[in-house]
PyMOL Python script that loads the backbone (N, CA, C, O; Angstrom):
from pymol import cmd

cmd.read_pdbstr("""\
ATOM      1  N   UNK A   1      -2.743 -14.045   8.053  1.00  0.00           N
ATOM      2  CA  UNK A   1      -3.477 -12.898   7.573  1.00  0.00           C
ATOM      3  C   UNK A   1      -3.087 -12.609   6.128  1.00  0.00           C
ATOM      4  O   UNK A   1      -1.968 -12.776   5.644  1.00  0.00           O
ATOM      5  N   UNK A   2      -4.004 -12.222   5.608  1.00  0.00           N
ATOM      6  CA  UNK A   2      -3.675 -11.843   4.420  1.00  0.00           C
ATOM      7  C   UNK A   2      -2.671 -10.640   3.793  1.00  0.00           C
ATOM      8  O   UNK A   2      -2.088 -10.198   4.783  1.00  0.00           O
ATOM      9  N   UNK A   3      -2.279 -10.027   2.792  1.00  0.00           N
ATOM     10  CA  UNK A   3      -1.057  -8.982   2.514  1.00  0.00           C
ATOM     11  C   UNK A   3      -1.835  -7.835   2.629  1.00  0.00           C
ATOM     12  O   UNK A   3      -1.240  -6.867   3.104  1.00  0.00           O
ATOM     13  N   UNK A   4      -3.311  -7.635   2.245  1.00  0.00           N
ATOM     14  CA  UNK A   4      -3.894  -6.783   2.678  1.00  0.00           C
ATOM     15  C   UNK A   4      -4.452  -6.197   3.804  1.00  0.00           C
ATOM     16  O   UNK A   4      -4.452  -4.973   3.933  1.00  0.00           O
ATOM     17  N   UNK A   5      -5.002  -7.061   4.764  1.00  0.00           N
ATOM     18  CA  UNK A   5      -5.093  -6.996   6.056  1.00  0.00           C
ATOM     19  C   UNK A   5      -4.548  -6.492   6.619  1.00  0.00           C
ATOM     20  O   UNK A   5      -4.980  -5.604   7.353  1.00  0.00           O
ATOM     21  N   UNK A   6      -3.158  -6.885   6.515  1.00  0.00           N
ATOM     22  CA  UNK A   6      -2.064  -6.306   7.470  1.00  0.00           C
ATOM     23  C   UNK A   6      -1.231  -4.972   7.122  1.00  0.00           C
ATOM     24  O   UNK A   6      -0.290  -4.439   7.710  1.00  0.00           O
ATOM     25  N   UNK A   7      -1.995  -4.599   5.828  1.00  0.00           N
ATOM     26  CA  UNK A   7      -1.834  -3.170   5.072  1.00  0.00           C
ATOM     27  C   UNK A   7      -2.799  -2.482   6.137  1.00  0.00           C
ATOM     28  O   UNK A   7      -2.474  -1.861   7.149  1.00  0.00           O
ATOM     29  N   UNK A   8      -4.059  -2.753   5.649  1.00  0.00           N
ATOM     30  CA  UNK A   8      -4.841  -2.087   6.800  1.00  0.00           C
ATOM     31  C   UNK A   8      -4.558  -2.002   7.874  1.00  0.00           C
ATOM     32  O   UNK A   8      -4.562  -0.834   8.265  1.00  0.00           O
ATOM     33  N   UNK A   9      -4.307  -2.687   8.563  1.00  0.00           N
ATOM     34  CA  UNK A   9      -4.119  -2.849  10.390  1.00  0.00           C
ATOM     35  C   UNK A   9      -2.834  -1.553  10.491  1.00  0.00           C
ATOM     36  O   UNK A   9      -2.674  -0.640  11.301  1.00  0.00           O
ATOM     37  N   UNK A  10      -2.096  -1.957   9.330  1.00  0.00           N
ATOM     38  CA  UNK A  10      -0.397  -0.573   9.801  1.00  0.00           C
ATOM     39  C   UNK A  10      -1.362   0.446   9.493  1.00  0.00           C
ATOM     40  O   UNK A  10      -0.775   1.528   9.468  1.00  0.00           O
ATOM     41  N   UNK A  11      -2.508   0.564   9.264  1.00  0.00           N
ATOM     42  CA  UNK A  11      -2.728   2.377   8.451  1.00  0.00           C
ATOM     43  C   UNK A  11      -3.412   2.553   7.207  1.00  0.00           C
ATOM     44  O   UNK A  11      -4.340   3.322   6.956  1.00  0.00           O
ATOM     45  N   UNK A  12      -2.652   1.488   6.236  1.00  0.00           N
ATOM     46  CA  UNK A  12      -3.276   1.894   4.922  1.00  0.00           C
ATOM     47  C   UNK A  12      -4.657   1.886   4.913  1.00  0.00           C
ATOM     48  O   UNK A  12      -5.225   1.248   5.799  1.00  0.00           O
ATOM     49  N   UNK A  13      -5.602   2.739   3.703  1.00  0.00           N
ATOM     50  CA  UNK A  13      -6.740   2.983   2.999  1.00  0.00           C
ATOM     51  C   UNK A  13      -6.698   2.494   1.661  1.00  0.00           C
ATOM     52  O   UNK A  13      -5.625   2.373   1.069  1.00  0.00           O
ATOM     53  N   UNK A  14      -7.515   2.279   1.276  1.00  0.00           N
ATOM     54  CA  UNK A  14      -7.982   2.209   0.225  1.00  0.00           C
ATOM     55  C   UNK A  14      -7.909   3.382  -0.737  1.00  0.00           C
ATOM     56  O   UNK A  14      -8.544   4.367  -0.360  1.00  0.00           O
ATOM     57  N   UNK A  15      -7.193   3.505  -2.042  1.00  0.00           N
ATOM     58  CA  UNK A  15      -7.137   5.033  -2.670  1.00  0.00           C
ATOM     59  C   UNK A  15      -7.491   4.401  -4.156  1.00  0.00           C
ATOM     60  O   UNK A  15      -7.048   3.405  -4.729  1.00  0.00           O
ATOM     61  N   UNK A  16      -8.368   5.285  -4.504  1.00  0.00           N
ATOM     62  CA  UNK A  16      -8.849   5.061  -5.877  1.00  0.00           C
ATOM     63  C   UNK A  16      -8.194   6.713  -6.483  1.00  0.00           C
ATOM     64  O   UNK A  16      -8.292   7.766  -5.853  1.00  0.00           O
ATOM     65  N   UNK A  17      -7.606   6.559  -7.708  1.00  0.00           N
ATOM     66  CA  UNK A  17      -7.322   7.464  -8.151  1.00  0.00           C
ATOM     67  C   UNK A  17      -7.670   7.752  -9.911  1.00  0.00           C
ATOM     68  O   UNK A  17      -6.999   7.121 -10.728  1.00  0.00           O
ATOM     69  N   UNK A  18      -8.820   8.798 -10.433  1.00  0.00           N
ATOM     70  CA  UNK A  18      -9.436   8.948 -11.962  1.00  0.00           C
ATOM     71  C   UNK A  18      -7.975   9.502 -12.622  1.00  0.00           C
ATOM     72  O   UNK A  18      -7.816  10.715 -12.485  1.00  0.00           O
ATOM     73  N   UNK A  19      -7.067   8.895 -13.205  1.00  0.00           N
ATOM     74  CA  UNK A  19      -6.149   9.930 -14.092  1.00  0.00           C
ATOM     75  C   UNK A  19      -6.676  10.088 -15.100  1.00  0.00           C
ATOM     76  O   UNK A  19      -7.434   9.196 -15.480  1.00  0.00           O
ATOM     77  N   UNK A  20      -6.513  11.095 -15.800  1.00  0.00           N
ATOM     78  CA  UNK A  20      -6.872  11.994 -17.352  1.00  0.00           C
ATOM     79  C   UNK A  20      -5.749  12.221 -17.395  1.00  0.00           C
ATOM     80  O   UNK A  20      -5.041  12.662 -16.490  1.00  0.00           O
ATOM     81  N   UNK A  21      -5.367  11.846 -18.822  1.00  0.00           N
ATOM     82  CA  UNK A  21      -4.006  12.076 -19.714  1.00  0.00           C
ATOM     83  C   UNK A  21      -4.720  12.453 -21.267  1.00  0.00           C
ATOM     84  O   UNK A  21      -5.821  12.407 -21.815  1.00  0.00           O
ATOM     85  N   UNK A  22      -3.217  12.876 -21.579  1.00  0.00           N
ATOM     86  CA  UNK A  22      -3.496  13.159 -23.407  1.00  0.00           C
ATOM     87  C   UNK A  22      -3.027  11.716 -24.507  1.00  0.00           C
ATOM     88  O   UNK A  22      -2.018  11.025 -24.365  1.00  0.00           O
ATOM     89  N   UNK A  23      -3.988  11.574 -25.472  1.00  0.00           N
ATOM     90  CA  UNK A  23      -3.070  10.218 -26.165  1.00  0.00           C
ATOM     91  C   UNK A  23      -2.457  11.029 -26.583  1.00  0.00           C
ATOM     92  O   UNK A  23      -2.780  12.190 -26.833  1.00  0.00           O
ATOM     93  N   UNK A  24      -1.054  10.273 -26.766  1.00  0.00           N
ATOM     94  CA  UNK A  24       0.071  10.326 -27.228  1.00  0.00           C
ATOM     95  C   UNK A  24       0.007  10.892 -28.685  1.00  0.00           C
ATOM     96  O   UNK A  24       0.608  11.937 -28.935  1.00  0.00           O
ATOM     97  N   UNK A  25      -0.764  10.182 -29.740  1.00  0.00           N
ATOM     98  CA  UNK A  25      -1.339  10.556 -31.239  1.00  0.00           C
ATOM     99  C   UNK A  25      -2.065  11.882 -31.381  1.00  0.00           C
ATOM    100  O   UNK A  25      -1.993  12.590 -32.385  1.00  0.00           O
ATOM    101  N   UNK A  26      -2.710  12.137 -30.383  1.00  0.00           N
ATOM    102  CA  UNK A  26      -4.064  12.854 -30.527  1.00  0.00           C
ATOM    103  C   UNK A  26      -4.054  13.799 -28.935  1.00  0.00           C
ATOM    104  O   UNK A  26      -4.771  13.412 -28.012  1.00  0.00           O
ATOM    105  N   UNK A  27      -3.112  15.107 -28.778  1.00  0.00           N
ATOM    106  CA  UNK A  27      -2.986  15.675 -27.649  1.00  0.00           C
ATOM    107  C   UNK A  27      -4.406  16.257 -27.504  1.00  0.00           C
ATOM    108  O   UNK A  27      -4.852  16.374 -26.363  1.00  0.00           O
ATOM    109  N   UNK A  28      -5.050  16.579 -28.408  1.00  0.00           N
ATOM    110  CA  UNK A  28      -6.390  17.349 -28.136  1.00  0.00           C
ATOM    111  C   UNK A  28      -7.691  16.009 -27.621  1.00  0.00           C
ATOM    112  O   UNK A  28      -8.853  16.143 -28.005  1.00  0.00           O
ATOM    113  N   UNK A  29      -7.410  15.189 -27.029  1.00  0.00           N
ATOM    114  CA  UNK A  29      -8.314  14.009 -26.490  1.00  0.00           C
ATOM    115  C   UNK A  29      -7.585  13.834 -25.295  1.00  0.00           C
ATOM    116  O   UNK A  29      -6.409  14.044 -24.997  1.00  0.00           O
ATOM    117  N   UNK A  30      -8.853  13.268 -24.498  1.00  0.00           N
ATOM    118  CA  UNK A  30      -7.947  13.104 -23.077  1.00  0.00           C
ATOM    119  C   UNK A  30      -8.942  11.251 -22.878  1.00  0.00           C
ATOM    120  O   UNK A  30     -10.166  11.123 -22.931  1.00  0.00           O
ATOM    121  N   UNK A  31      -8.289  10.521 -22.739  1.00  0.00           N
ATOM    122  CA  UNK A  31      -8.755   9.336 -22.136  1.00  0.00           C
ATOM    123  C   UNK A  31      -8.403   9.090 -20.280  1.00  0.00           C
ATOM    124  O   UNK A  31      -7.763   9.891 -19.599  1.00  0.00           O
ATOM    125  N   UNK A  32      -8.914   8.005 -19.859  1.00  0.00           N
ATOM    126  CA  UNK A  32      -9.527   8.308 -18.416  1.00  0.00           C
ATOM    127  C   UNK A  32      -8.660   6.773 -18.226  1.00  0.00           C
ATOM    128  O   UNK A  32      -8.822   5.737 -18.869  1.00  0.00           O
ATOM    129  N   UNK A  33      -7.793   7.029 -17.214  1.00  0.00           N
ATOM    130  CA  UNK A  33      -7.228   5.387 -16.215  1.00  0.00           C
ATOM    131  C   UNK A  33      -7.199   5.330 -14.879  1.00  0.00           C
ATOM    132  O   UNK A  33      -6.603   6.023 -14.054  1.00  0.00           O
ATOM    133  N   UNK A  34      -8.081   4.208 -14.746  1.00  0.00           N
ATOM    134  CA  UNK A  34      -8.363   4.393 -13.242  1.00  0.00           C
ATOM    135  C   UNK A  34      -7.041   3.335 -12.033  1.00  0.00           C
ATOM    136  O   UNK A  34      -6.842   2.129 -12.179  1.00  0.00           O
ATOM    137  N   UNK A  35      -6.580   3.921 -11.313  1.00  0.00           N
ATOM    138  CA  UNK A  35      -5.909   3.273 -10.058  1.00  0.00           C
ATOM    139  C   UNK A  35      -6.250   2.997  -8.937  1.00  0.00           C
ATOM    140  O   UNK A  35      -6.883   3.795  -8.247  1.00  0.00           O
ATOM    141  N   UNK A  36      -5.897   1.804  -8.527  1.00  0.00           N
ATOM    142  CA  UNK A  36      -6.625   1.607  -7.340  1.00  0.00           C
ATOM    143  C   UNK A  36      -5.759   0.750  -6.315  1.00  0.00           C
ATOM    144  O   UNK A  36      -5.475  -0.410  -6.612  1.00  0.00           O
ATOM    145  N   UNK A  37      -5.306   1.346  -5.028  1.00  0.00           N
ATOM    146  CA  UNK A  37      -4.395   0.460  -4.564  1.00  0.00           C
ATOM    147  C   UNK A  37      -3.966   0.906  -2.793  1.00  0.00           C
ATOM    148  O   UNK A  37      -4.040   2.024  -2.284  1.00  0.00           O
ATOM    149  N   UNK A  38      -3.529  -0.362  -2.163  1.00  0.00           N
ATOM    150  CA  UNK A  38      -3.880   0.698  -0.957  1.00  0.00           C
ATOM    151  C   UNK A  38      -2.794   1.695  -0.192  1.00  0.00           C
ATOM    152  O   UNK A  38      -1.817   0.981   0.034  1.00  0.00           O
ATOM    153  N   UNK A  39      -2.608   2.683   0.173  1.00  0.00           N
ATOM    154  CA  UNK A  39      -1.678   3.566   0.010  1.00  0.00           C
ATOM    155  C   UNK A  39      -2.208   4.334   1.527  1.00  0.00           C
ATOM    156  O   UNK A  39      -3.351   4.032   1.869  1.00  0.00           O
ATOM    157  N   UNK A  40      -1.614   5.078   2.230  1.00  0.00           N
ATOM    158  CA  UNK A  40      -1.293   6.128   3.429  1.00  0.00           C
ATOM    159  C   UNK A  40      -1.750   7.384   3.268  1.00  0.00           C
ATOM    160  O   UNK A  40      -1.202   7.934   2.313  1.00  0.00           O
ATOM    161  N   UNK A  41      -2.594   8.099   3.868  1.00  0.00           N
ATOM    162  CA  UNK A  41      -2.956   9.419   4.000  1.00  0.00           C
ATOM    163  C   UNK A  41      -1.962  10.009   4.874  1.00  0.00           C
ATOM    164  O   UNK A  41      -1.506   9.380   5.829  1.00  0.00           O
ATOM    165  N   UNK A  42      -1.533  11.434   4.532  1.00  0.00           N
ATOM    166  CA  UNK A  42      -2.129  12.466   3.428  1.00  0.00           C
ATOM    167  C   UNK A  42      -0.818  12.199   2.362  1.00  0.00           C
ATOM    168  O   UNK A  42      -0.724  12.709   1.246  1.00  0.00           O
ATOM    169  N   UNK A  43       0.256  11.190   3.043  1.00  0.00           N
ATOM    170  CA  UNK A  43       1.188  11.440   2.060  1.00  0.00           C
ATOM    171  C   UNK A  43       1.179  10.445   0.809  1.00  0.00           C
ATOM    172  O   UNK A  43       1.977  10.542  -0.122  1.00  0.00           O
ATOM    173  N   UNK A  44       0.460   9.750   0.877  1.00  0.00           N
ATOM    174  CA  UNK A  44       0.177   9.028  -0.022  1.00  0.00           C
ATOM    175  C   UNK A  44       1.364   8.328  -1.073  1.00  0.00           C
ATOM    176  O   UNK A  44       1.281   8.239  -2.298  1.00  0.00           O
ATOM    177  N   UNK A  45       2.389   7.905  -0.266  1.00  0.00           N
ATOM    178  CA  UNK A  45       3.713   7.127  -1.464  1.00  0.00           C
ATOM    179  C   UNK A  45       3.181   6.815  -2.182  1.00  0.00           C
ATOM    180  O   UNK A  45       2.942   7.727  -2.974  1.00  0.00           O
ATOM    181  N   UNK A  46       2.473   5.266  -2.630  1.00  0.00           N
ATOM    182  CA  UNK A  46       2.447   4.605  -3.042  1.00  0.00           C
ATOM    183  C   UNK A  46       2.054   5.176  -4.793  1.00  0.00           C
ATOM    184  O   UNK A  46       2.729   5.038  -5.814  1.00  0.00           O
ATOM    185  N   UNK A  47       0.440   5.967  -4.554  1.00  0.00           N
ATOM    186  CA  UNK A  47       0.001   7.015  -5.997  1.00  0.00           C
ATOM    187  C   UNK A  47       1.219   7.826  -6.434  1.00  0.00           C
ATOM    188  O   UNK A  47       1.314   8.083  -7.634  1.00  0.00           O
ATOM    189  N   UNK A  48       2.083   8.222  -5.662  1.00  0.00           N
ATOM    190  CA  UNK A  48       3.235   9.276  -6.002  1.00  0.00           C
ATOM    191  C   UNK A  48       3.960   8.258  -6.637  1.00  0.00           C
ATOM    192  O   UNK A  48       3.885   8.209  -7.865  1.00  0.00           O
ATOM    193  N   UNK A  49       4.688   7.385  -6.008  1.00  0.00           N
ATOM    194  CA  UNK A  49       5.095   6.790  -7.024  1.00  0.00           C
ATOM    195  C   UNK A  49       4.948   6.224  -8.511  1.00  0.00           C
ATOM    196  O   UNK A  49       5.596   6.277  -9.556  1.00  0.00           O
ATOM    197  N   UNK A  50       3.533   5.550  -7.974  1.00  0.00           N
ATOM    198  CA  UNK A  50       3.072   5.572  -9.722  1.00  0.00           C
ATOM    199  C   UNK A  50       3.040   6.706 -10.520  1.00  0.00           C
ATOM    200  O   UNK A  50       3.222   6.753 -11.736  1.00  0.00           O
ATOM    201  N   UNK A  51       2.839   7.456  -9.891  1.00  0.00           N
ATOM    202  CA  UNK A  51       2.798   8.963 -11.083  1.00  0.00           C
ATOM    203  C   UNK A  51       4.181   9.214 -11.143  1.00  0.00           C
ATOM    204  O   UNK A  51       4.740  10.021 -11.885  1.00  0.00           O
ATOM    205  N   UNK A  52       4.608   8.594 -10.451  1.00  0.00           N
ATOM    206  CA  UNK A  52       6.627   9.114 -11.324  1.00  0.00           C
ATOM    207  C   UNK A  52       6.401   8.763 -12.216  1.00  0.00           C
ATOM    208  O   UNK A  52       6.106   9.380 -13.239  1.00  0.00           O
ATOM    209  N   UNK A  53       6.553   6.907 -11.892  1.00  0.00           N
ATOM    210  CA  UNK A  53       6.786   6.049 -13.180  1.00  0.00           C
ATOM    211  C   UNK A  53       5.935   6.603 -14.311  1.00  0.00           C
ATOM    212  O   UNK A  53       6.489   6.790 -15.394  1.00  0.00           O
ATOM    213  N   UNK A  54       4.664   6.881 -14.173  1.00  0.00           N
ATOM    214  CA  UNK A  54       3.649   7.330 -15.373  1.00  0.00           C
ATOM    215  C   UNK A  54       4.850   8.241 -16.284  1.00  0.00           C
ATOM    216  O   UNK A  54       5.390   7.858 -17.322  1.00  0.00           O
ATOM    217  N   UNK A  55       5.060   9.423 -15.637  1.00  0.00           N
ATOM    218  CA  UNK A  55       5.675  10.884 -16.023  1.00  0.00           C
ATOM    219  C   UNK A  55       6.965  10.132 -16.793  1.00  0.00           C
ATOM    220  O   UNK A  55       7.215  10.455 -17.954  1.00  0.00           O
ATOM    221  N   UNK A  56       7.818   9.065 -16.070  1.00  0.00           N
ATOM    222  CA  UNK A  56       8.827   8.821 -16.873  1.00  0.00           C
ATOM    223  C   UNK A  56       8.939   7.694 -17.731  1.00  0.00           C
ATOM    224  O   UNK A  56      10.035   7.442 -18.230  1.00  0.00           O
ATOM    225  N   UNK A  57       7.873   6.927 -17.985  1.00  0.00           N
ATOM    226  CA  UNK A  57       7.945   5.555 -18.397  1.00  0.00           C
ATOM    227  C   UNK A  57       6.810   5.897 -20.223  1.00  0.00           C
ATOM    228  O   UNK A  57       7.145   5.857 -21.407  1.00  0.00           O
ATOM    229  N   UNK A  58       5.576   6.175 -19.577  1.00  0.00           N
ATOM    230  CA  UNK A  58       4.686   5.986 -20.616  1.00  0.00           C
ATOM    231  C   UNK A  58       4.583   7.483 -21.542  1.00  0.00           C
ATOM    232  O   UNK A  58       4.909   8.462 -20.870  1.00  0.00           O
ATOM    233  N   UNK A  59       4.376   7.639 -22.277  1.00  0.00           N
ATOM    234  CA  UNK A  59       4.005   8.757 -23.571  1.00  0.00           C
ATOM    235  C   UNK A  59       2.895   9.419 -23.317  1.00  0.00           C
ATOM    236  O   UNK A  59       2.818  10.508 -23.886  1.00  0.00           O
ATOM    237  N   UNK A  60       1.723   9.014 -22.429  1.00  0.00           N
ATOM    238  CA  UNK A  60       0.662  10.024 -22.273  1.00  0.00           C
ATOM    239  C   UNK A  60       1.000  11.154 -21.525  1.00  0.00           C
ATOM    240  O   UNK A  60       1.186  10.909 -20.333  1.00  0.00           O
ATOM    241  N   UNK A  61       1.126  12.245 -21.844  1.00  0.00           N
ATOM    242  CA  UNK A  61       1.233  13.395 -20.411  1.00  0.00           C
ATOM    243  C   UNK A  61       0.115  13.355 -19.838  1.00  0.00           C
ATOM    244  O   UNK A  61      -0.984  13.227 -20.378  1.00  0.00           O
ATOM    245  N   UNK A  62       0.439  13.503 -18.324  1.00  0.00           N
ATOM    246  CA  UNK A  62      -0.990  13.689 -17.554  1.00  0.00           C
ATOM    247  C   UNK A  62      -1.545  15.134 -17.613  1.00  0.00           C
ATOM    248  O   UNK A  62      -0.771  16.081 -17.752  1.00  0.00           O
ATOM    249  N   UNK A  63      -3.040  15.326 -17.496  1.00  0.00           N
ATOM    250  CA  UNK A  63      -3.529  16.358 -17.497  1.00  0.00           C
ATOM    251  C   UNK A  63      -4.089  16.674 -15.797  1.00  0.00           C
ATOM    252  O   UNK A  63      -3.935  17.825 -15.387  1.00  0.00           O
ATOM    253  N   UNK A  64      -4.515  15.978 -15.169  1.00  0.00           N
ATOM    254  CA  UNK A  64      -5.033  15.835 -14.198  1.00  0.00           C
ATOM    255  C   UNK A  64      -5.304  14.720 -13.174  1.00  0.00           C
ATOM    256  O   UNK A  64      -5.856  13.721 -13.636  1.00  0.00           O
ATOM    257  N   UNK A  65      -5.044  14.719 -12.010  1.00  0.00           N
ATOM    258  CA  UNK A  65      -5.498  13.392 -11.033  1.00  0.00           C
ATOM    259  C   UNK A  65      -6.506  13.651  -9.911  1.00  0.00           C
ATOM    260  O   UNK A  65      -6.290  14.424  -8.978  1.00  0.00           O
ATOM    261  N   UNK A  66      -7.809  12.821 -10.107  1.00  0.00           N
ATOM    262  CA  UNK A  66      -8.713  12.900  -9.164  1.00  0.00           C
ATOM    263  C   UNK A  66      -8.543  11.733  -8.075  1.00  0.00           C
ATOM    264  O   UNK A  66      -8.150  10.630  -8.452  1.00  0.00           O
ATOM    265  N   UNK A  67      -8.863  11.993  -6.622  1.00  0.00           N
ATOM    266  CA  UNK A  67      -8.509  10.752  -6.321  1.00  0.00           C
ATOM    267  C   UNK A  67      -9.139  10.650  -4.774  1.00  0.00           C
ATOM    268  O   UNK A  67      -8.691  11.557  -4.073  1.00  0.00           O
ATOM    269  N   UNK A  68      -9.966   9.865  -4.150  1.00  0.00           N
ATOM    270  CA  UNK A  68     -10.308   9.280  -3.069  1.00  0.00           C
ATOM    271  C   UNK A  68      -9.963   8.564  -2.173  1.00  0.00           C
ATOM    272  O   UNK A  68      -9.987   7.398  -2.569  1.00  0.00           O
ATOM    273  N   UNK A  69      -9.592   8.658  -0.970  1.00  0.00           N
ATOM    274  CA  UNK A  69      -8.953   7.930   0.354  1.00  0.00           C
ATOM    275  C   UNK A  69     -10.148   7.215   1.149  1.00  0.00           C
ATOM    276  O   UNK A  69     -11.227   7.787   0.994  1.00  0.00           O
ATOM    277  N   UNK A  70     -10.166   6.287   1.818  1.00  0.00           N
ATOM    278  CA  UNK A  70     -10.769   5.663   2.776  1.00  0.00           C
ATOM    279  C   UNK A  70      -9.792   4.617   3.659  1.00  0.00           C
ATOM    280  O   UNK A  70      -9.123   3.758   3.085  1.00  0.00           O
ATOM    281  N   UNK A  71      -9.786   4.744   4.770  1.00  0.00           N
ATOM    282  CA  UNK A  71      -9.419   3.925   5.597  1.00  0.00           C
ATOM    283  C   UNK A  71     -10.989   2.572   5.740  1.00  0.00           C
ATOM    284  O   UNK A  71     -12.096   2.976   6.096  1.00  0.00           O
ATOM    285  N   UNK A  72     -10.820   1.550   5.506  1.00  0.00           N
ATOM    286  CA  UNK A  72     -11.425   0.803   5.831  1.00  0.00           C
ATOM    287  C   UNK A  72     -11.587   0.010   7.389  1.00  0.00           C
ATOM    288  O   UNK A  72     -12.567  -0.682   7.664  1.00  0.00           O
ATOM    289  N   UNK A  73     -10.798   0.177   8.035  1.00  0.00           N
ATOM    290  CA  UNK A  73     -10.457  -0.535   9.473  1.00  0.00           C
ATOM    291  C   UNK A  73      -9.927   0.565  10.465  1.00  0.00           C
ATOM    292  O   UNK A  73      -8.820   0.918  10.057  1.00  0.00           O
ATOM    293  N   UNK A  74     -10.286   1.265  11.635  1.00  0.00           N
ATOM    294  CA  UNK A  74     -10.234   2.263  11.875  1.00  0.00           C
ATOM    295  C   UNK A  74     -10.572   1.811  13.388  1.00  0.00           C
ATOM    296  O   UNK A  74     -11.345   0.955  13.819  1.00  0.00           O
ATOM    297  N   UNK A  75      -9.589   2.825  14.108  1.00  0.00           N
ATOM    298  CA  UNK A  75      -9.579   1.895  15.823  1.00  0.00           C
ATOM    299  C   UNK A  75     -11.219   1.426  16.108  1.00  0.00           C
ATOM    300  O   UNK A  75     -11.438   0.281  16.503  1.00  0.00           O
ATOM    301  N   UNK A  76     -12.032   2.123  15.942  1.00  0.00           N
ATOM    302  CA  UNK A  76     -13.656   2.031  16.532  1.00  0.00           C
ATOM    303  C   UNK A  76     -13.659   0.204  16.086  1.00  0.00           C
ATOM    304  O   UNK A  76     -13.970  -0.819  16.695  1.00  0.00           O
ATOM    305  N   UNK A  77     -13.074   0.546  14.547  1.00  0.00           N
ATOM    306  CA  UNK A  77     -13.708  -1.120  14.157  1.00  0.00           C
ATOM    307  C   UNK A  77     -12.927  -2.159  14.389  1.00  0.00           C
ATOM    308  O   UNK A  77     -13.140  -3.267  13.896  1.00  0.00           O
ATOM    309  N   UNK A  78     -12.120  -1.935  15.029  1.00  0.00           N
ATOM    310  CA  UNK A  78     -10.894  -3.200  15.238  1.00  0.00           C
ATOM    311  C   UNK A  78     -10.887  -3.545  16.780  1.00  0.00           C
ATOM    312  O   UNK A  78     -10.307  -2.806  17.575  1.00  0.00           O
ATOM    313  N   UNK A  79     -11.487  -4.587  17.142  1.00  0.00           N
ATOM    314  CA  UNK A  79     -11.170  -4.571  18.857  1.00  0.00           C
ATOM    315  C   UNK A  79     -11.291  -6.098  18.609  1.00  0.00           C
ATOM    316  O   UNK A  79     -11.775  -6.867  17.779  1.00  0.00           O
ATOM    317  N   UNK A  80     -10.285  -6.140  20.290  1.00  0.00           N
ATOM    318  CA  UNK A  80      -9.888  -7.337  20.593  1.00  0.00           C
ATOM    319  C   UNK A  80     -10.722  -8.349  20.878  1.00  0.00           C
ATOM    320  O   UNK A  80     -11.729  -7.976  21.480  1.00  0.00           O
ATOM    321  N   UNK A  81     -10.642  -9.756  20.606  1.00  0.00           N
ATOM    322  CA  UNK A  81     -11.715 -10.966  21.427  1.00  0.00           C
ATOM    323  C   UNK A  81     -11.611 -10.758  22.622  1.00  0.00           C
ATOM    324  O   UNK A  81     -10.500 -10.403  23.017  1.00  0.00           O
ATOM    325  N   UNK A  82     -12.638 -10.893  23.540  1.00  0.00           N
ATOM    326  CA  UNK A  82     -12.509 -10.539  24.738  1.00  0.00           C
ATOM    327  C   UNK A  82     -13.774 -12.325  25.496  1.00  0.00           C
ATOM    328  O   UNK A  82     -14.275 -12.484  26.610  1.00  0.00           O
ATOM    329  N   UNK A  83     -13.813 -13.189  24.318  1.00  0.00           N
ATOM    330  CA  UNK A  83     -14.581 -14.354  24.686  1.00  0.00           C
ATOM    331  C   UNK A  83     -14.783 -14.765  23.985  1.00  0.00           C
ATOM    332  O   UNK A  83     -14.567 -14.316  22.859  1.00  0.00           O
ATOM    333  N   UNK A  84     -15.477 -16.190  24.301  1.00  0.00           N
ATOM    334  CA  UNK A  84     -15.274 -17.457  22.892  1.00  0.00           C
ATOM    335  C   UNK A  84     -16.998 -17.960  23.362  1.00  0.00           C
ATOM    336  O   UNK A  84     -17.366 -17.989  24.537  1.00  0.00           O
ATOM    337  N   UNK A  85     -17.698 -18.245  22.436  1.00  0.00           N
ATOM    338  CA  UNK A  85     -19.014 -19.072  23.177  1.00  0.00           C
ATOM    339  C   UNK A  85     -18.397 -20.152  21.977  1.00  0.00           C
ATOM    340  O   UNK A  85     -17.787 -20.040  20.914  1.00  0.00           O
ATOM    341  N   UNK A  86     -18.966 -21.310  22.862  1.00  0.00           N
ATOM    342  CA  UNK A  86     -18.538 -22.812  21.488  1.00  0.00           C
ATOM    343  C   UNK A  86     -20.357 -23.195  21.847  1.00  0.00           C
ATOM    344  O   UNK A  86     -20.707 -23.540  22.975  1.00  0.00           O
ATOM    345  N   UNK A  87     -21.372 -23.049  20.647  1.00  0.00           N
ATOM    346  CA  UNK A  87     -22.173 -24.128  20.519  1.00  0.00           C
ATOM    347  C   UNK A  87     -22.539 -25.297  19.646  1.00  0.00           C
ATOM    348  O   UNK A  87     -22.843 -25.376  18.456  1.00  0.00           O
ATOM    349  N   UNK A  88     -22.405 -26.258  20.695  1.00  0.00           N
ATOM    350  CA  UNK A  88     -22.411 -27.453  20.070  1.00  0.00           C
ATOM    351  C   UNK A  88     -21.781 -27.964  19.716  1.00  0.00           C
ATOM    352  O   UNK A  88     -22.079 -29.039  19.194  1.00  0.00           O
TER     353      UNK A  88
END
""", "prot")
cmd.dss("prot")
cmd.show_as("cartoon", "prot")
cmd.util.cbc("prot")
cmd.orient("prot")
């Protein structure tokens, strides 16, 4: 299986997250970076973490984070083989 797959199957979703920050040069402009990665509802580590690192690593301050969850694989859609047809 793939590294993602088996993200999904434990739980993970899919989280897209819009950050707005200030450039560094120019606090009165806000430019837009998008994240995308798959991460756990409602507590969401994975975005938290990146927004540490953001807060302590890079020079933009953040102004704001927009951000969307989806589980893609969800008990309804995951069920077992229960038969094989072979034709031909």
């Amino acid at each position: 299986m793939t590294n993602e797959l088996e993200l999904q199957l434990k739980g993970y979703g899919l989280t897209t997250a819009q950050i707005l920050y200030r450039m560094p040069d120019h606090p009165s402009f806000l430019q837009t970076y998008i994240w995308q990665h798959y991460d756990i509802a409602p507590d969401f580590p994975e975005m938290k973490s990146f927004l540490k690192f953001w807060q302590e690593s890079l020079e933009g301050p953040l102004h704001s984070v927009r951000y969307v969850h989806r589980k893609l694989i969800s008990a309804s859609d995951w069920r077992a083989l229960k038969g094989e047809f072979i034709i031909n």
